[in-house]
Each structure stands twice: as structure tokens, then as C-alpha cells.
C-alpha positions, 0 to 999 in steps of 0.5 A: 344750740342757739338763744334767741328772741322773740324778734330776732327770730322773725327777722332771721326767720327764713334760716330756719328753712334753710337748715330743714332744707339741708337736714341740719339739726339743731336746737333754737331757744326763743325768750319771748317777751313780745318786746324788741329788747335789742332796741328796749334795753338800750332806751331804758338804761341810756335814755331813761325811756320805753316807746315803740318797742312792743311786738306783742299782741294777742296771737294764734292759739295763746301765743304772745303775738306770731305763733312761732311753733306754727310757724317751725311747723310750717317750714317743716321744722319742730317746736314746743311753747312752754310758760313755767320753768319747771318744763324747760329741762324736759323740753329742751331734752326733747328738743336735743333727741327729736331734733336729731331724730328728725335731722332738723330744727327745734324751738323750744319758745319760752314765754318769759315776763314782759319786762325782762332784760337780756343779757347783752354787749358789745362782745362776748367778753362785754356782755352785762347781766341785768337782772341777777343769776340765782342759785341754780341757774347754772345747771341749765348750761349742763344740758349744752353737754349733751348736744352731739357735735356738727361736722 
């Protein structure tokens, strides 16, 4: 399983193709804010500024810019958009059993608010957590279990 967002995903987005091409199932979380947050955070917490960072527009069928479920689809991957956390347990089951049902991709895309900040930094044992973990959170981790391991 993979976290990803929103233009991290259009940038490296031909790997998906890839993995379709070789049956390599897996599962792809994108948070999408329709902002560049690699580039927004960064500005906002160093320099105190937000300019040119916005990707986000009105997309095909409701999405916040490029409808990147169109998209997996497309390239003959799979993918669901969901916008209220009580439909990420179910869809990130489905993603798990038709991903490997299928042999490729799946996307779960959550719409997540504008100005939400990742975690993120220089390394995995460097990464700073912006916004507060609540009661709960945790147990999304435990989905993780259930993904079979690759060869």
C-alpha cells in the first residue's frame, strides 16, 4: 500500500501503467487537496507565504481537478473517490480483495480539505506531524495487515 497526493500522483502517474501492464497488484492512497503540498507546506511554515500552489479546479464528474478514477480506469487499473471518513474502511477493503482479484492497481482518492497539511520530512525517522493525531486514527494502520505480501 502507498500514500500518496494529488500531484504526486499526476507527476509519477505512467507507473501505474506499468504495474497494469505486469499484473502487479497494489493498493494507492491518494489525499487530495487540489494543492501541491511538497511545495505549500514548506512556504507556509518557512516563509510564512501560499503562492502558485493551487492545482485544483472544477474537474470531470465532481472531481477537484483531473479525475484521477477516470484515469486508473483508463489505463486499465481500478478506483473509487470517496469524501466522508466513514467510507474509508469499506473502500480500502474493497481496494485490498479487488486489487488482487484483478492482478492490478487500486485508488482509493480521498477528498480531504483544502488546507490540510501532510506529514512529512527529511526521513522517515524526521517526519513532523502538522496537525494532531485523534483518538482512533490509529486503527486505519491495522488495514495494512491485511495486504498479502509480494514476492
Amino acid at each position: 500500500m502507498g500514500v500518496v497526493g494529488d500531484y504526486s500522483f499526476e507527476f509519477l502517474m505512467e507507473e501505474v501503467a506499468v504495474a497494469v501492464q505486469h499484473q502487479v497488484p497494489y493498493v494507492l492512497v491518494m489525499l487530495n487537496n487540489g494543492f501541491m503540498s511538497l511545495i505549500r507546506q514548506p512556504e507556509k511554515y518557512q516563509y510564512g507565504i501560499n503562492f502558485g500552489v493551487d492545482i485544483g479546479y472544477q474537474g470531470p464528474n465532481g472531481a477537484l481537478g483531473m479525475d484521477h478514477v477516470g484515469v486508473m480506469h483508463a489505463m486499465g487499473a481500478l478506483g473509487r473517490r470517496i469524501t466522508r471518513p466513514d467510507e474509508i474502511r469499506p473502500a480500502l477493503e474493497w481496494a485490498i480483495q479487488a486489487s488482487e482479484e484483478a492482478r492490478v492497481p487500486a485508488l482509493v482518492e480521498v477528498i480531504v480539505e483544502r488546507e490540510t497539511d501532510a506529514a512529512m520530512g527529511k526521513s522517515i525517522d524526521n517526519v513532523n506531524e502538522y496537525e494532531p493525531i485523534e483518538e482512533g486514527e490509529r486503527e486505519w494502520a491495522q488495514l495494512a495487515d491485511n495486504i498479502p505480501e509480494r514476492d
